[in-house]
N, C-alpha and C positions, 0 to 999 in steps of 0.2 A: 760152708757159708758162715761168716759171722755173726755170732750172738750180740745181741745188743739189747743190755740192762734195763736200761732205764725208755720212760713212756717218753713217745714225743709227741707234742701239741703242733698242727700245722693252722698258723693263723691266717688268714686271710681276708684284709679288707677289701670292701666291695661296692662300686656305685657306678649302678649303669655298665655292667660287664658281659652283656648276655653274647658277646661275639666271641669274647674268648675265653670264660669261667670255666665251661664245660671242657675245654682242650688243658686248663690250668689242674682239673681234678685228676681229671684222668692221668697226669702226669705225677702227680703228687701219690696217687692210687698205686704205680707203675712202683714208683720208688720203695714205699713200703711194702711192696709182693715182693719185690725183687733182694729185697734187703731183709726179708724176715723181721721186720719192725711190731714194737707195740704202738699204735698209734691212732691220732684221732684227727680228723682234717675239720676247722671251723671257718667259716663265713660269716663275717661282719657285714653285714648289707649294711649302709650307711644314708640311704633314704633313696634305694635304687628307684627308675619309674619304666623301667623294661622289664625284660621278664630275667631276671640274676636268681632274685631270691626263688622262684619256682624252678629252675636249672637246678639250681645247688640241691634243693629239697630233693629234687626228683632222682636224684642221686646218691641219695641214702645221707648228705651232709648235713650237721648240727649248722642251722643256721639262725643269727641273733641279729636282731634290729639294733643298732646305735640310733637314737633318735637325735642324739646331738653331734649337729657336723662337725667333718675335721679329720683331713687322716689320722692325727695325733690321739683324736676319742675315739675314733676305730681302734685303732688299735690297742687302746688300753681296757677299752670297755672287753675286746675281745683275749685279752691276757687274763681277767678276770672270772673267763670263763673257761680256761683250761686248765684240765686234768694232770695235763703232761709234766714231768721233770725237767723235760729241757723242752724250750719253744725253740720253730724254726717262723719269722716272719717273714712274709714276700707278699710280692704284686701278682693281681689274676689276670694279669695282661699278656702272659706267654712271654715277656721279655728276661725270668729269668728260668735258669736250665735248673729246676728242683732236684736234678741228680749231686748238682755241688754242695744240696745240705746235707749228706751223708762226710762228706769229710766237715763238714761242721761240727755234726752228730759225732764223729772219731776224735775231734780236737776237744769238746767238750769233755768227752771221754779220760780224757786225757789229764785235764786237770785244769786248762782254761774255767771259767766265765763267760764269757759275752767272745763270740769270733763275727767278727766283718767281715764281709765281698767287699772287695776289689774287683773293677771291672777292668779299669786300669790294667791290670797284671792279667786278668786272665780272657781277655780280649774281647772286642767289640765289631758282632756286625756291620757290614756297611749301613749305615743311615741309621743306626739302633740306638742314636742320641745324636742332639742339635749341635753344632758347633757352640752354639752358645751356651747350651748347659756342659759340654766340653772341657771348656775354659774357665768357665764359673763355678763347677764344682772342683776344678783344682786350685784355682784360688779361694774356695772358702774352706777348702780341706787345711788348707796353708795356716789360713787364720786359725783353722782351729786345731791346729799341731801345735800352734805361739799358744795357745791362751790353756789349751787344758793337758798339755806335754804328752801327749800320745801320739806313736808312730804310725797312724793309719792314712792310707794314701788318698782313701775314697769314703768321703762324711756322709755322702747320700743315699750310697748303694741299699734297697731296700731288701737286701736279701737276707737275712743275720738269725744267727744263734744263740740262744742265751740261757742259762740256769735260772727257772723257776723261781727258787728259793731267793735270788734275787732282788724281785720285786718287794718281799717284806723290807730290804733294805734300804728303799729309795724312795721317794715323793716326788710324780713325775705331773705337770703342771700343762706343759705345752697343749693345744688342742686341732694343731693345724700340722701341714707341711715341715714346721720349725723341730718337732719330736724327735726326726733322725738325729737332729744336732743334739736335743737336751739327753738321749738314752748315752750318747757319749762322752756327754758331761758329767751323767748321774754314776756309771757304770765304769771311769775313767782309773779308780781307786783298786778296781777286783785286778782281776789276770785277764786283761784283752790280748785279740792277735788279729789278725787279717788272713786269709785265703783268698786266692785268685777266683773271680768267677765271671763267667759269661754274661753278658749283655746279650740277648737275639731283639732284631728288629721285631715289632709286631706288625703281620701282613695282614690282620683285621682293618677297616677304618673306622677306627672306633674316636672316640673325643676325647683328647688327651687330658690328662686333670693336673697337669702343672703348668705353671703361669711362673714365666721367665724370672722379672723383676719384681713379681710381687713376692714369689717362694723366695727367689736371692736374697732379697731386702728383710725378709722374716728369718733368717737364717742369721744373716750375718748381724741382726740387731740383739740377736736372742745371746749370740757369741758375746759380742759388743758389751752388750748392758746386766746379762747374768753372772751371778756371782758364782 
Protein backbone atom coordinates (compact mmCIF):
# COMPACT_ATOMS: atom_id res chain seq x y z
CA UNK A 1 0.00 0.00 0.00
CA UNK A 2 1.10 3.49 -0.52
CA UNK A 3 2.46 5.78 1.80
CA UNK A 4 1.15 9.07 1.70
CA UNK A 5 3.03 12.19 3.30
CA UNK A 6 1.32 14.73 3.80
CA UNK A 7 -2.24 15.50 6.11
CA UNK A 8 -5.44 15.83 4.35
CA UNK A 9 -8.29 18.08 5.36
CA UNK A 10 -11.76 16.69 4.04
CA UNK A 11 -14.09 19.74 3.94
CA UNK A 12 -17.51 19.60 3.61
CA UNK A 13 -20.28 22.20 3.51
CA UNK A 14 -23.45 21.37 4.80
CA UNK A 15 -27.35 22.61 4.95
CA UNK A 16 -30.06 20.57 5.39
CA UNK A 17 -28.22 17.21 4.53
CA UNK A 18 -29.56 14.82 7.02
CA UNK A 19 -30.59 12.32 3.93
CA UNK A 20 -27.37 11.78 2.77
CA UNK A 21 -24.35 13.18 5.09
CA UNK A 22 -24.15 10.22 6.86
CA UNK A 23 -23.72 7.88 3.35
CA UNK A 24 -21.10 11.01 2.35
CA UNK A 25 -18.96 10.17 5.76
CA UNK A 26 -18.83 6.99 5.67
CA UNK A 27 -17.48 7.16 2.25
CA UNK A 28 -14.98 9.56 2.88
CA UNK A 29 -14.16 7.16 6.22
CA UNK A 30 -13.91 4.15 3.45
CA UNK A 31 -11.28 6.19 1.62
CA UNK A 32 -8.88 7.11 4.28
CA UNK A 33 -8.93 3.18 5.75
CA UNK A 34 -8.41 1.92 2.54
CA UNK A 35 -5.75 4.27 1.60
CA UNK A 36 -3.62 4.48 4.89
CA UNK A 37 -4.27 8.22 4.95
CA UNK A 38 -3.44 10.99 7.81
CA UNK A 39 -6.66 12.73 7.73
CA UNK A 40 -9.43 14.77 9.22
CA UNK A 41 -12.99 14.98 7.74
CA UNK A 42 -14.87 18.70 8.73
CA UNK A 43 -18.45 19.80 8.33
CA UNK A 44 -19.48 23.15 7.82
CA UNK A 45 -23.10 23.25 8.82
CA UNK A 46 -24.15 26.46 7.28
CA UNK A 47 -27.45 27.22 9.31
CA UNK A 48 -28.76 23.46 8.71
CA UNK A 49 -32.62 23.19 10.47
CA UNK A 50 -32.65 19.12 10.22
CA UNK A 51 -30.98 17.04 12.09
CA UNK A 52 -26.88 17.36 9.70
CA UNK A 53 -25.20 18.77 12.35
CA UNK A 54 -26.20 15.87 15.11
CA UNK A 55 -25.42 13.07 12.24
CA UNK A 56 -21.98 14.49 11.71
CA UNK A 57 -21.31 14.89 15.67
CA UNK A 58 -22.67 11.45 16.24
CA UNK A 59 -19.98 10.25 14.04
CA UNK A 60 -17.10 11.25 15.73
CA UNK A 61 -16.86 14.59 12.79
CA UNK A 62 -15.38 18.15 13.67
CA UNK A 63 -18.31 20.04 13.07
CA UNK A 64 -18.38 24.11 12.82
CA UNK A 65 -21.33 26.45 12.40
CA UNK A 66 -20.83 29.13 9.47
CA UNK A 67 -23.29 31.63 10.58
CA UNK A 68 -23.00 33.61 7.43
CA UNK A 69 -24.75 32.10 4.40
CA UNK A 70 -23.34 31.19 1.26
CA UNK A 71 -21.53 28.19 -0.23
CA UNK A 72 -18.67 30.49 -0.81
CA UNK A 73 -18.48 31.30 3.50
CA UNK A 74 -18.93 27.68 3.93
CA UNK A 75 -16.37 27.07 2.54
CA UNK A 76 -13.89 29.39 3.34
CA UNK A 77 -14.80 29.68 7.02
CA UNK A 78 -14.37 25.85 6.66
CA UNK A 79 -10.69 26.11 5.00
CA UNK A 80 -9.84 28.02 7.94
CA UNK A 81 -10.35 25.38 10.16
CA UNK A 82 -8.00 22.76 8.67
CA UNK A 83 -5.19 21.16 9.78
CA UNK A 84 -4.47 19.39 6.58
CA UNK A 85 -1.53 20.11 3.86
CA UNK A 86 -3.60 19.47 1.04
CA UNK A 87 -7.63 20.10 1.20
CA UNK A 88 -9.88 17.86 -0.72
CA UNK A 89 -13.53 19.95 -1.23
CA UNK A 90 -16.80 18.30 -2.10
CA UNK A 91 -20.67 18.19 -1.78
CA UNK A 92 -22.45 15.78 1.07
CA UNK A 93 -24.94 14.95 -1.30
CA UNK A 94 -23.44 11.48 -2.59
CA UNK A 95 -23.17 12.92 -6.04
CA UNK A 96 -19.56 12.81 -6.05
CA UNK A 97 -17.38 9.28 -5.88
CA UNK A 98 -14.60 10.48 -2.79
CA UNK A 99 -12.62 7.62 -4.23
CA UNK A 100 -11.48 10.18 -7.17
CA UNK A 101 -9.78 12.37 -4.38
CA UNK A 102 -6.98 9.87 -4.03
CA UNK A 103 -5.69 10.63 -7.57
CA UNK A 104 -6.05 14.26 -6.51
CA UNK A 105 -4.15 13.55 -3.38
CA UNK A 106 -1.23 11.62 -6.16
CA UNK A 107 -1.47 14.70 -8.52
CA UNK A 108 -0.94 17.09 -5.66
CA UNK A 109 1.72 14.80 -4.94
CA UNK A 110 3.26 15.33 -7.63
CA UNK A 111 3.91 18.68 -7.86
CA UNK A 112 0.53 20.39 -8.90
CA UNK A 113 -1.50 23.10 -6.75
CA UNK A 114 -5.01 23.31 -7.09
CA UNK A 115 -6.46 19.78 -9.42
CA UNK A 116 -10.26 19.92 -10.73
CA UNK A 117 -12.99 17.20 -11.46
CA UNK A 118 -14.21 17.10 -14.59
CA UNK A 119 -17.29 15.32 -14.78
CA UNK A 120 -17.43 15.93 -18.36
CA UNK A 121 -14.47 13.35 -18.99
CA UNK A 122 -15.16 11.15 -16.29
CA UNK A 123 -18.76 10.47 -16.78
CA UNK A 124 -22.21 11.12 -15.67
CA UNK A 125 -25.07 9.23 -14.28
CA UNK A 126 -28.23 9.14 -16.06
CA UNK A 127 -30.28 12.28 -14.54
CA UNK A 128 -27.16 13.27 -12.16
CA UNK A 129 -27.39 16.96 -13.70
CA UNK A 130 -30.29 18.99 -15.54
CA UNK A 131 -29.92 19.54 -19.15
CA UNK A 132 -29.72 22.94 -18.18
CA UNK A 133 -26.87 23.05 -15.89
CA UNK A 134 -25.44 20.75 -18.78
CA UNK A 135 -25.17 23.38 -21.25
CA UNK A 136 -24.68 26.25 -18.87
CA UNK A 137 -21.72 24.98 -17.21
CA UNK A 138 -20.05 24.28 -20.67
CA UNK A 139 -20.60 27.57 -21.67
CA UNK A 140 -19.62 29.43 -18.67
CA UNK A 141 -16.50 27.03 -18.61
CA UNK A 142 -15.88 28.62 -22.24
CA UNK A 143 -16.11 32.05 -20.86
CA UNK A 144 -13.94 31.28 -18.35
CA UNK A 145 -11.14 29.45 -20.46
CA UNK A 146 -11.32 33.34 -22.64
CA UNK A 147 -11.09 35.45 -19.65
CA UNK A 148 -8.48 33.74 -17.09
CA UNK A 149 -6.45 31.19 -19.86
CA UNK A 150 -6.76 27.99 -18.31
CA UNK A 151 -7.53 24.57 -19.80
CA UNK A 152 -10.19 23.24 -17.44
CA UNK A 153 -13.23 21.89 -19.14
CA UNK A 154 -15.66 21.84 -15.96
CA UNK A 155 -15.66 25.45 -13.80
CA UNK A 156 -18.32 24.08 -11.50
CA UNK A 157 -17.39 20.64 -10.54
CA UNK A 158 -17.42 20.86 -6.68
CA UNK A 159 -15.10 18.18 -6.26
CA UNK A 160 -11.24 19.76 -6.11
CA UNK A 161 -7.80 19.52 -4.50
CA UNK A 162 -5.70 22.06 -3.36
CA UNK A 163 -2.35 22.91 -1.36
CA UNK A 164 -3.06 24.57 2.00
CA UNK A 165 -0.15 26.87 1.74
CA UNK A 166 -2.09 28.31 -0.78
CA UNK A 167 -4.47 30.15 0.74
CA UNK A 168 -1.78 32.64 2.50
CA UNK A 169 -1.57 33.48 -1.16
CA UNK A 170 -4.96 34.68 -2.15
CA UNK A 171 -7.86 37.08 -1.04
CA UNK A 172 -10.88 35.23 -1.66
CA UNK A 173 -14.07 37.46 -1.58
CA UNK A 174 -16.97 35.53 -3.23
CA UNK A 175 -19.65 34.31 -0.56
CA UNK A 176 -22.14 32.42 -2.61
CA UNK A 177 -22.35 29.86 -5.33
CA UNK A 178 -20.00 32.34 -7.51
CA UNK A 179 -16.57 30.90 -5.27
CA UNK A 180 -16.02 27.93 -7.72
CA UNK A 181 -15.38 30.55 -10.35
CA UNK A 182 -13.36 33.03 -8.08
CA UNK A 183 -10.86 29.90 -6.61
CA UNK A 184 -10.14 29.59 -10.42
CA UNK A 185 -9.52 32.89 -10.81
CA UNK A 186 -7.34 33.39 -7.58
CA UNK A 187 -5.54 29.95 -7.99
CA UNK A 188 -5.17 30.42 -12.04
CA UNK A 189 -1.24 31.59 -11.68
CA UNK A 190 0.05 28.12 -9.55
CA UNK A 191 0.17 24.65 -11.53
CA UNK A 192 -3.59 23.71 -12.17
CA UNK A 193 -4.78 20.30 -13.96
CA UNK A 194 -8.04 18.53 -14.27
CA UNK A 195 -8.79 14.79 -13.51
CA UNK A 196 -11.87 13.08 -14.72
CA UNK A 197 -14.49 12.33 -12.04
CA UNK A 198 -17.80 10.95 -11.53
CA UNK A 199 -21.05 12.62 -11.34
CA UNK A 200 -23.66 9.92 -9.32
CA UNK A 201 -27.24 11.01 -9.36
CA UNK A 202 -28.43 11.40 -5.76
CA UNK A 203 -31.38 8.84 -5.04
CA UNK A 204 -32.20 10.72 -1.73
CA UNK A 205 -35.21 13.53 -2.31
CA UNK A 206 -33.51 15.98 -0.82
CA UNK A 207 -33.91 19.93 -2.01
CA UNK A 208 -31.48 20.88 -4.28
CA UNK A 209 -29.44 24.16 -3.35
CA UNK A 210 -28.69 25.45 -6.86
CA UNK A 211 -30.93 27.88 -8.61
CA UNK A 212 -30.50 27.68 -12.49
CA UNK A 213 -30.44 31.49 -13.51
CA UNK A 214 -29.71 32.91 -10.46
CA UNK A 215 -26.19 30.66 -9.89
CA UNK A 216 -25.68 31.22 -13.88
CA UNK A 217 -26.06 34.88 -13.71
CA UNK A 218 -23.72 35.09 -10.41
CA UNK A 219 -21.10 33.25 -12.08
CA UNK A 220 -20.99 34.63 -15.26
CA UNK A 221 -21.04 38.36 -13.69
CA UNK A 222 -18.42 37.55 -11.25
CA UNK A 223 -16.36 36.36 -14.90
CA UNK A 224 -17.67 39.43 -16.56
CA UNK A 225 -16.92 42.32 -14.13
CA UNK A 226 -13.74 40.82 -12.06
CA UNK A 227 -10.60 41.75 -12.52
Amino acid sequence: MKKYKYKVSFVLPCLNEELTLEKTIYEIKKVIEENNLKAEIIVVDNGSTDNSFRIAKSLGINVFICKDKGYGNALRFGFRKANGEYIIMGDADTTYNFHDSIIMIETLDDGFDFVMGNRYLGGMEKRAMKLSHFFGVKFLSFVGRLKYGVELGDFHCGLRGFKASLLKKVNFTSTGMEFATEMIAKFKNFKVCEIPTELRRCHEKRKNHLRTIRDGFRHLSFIILKK
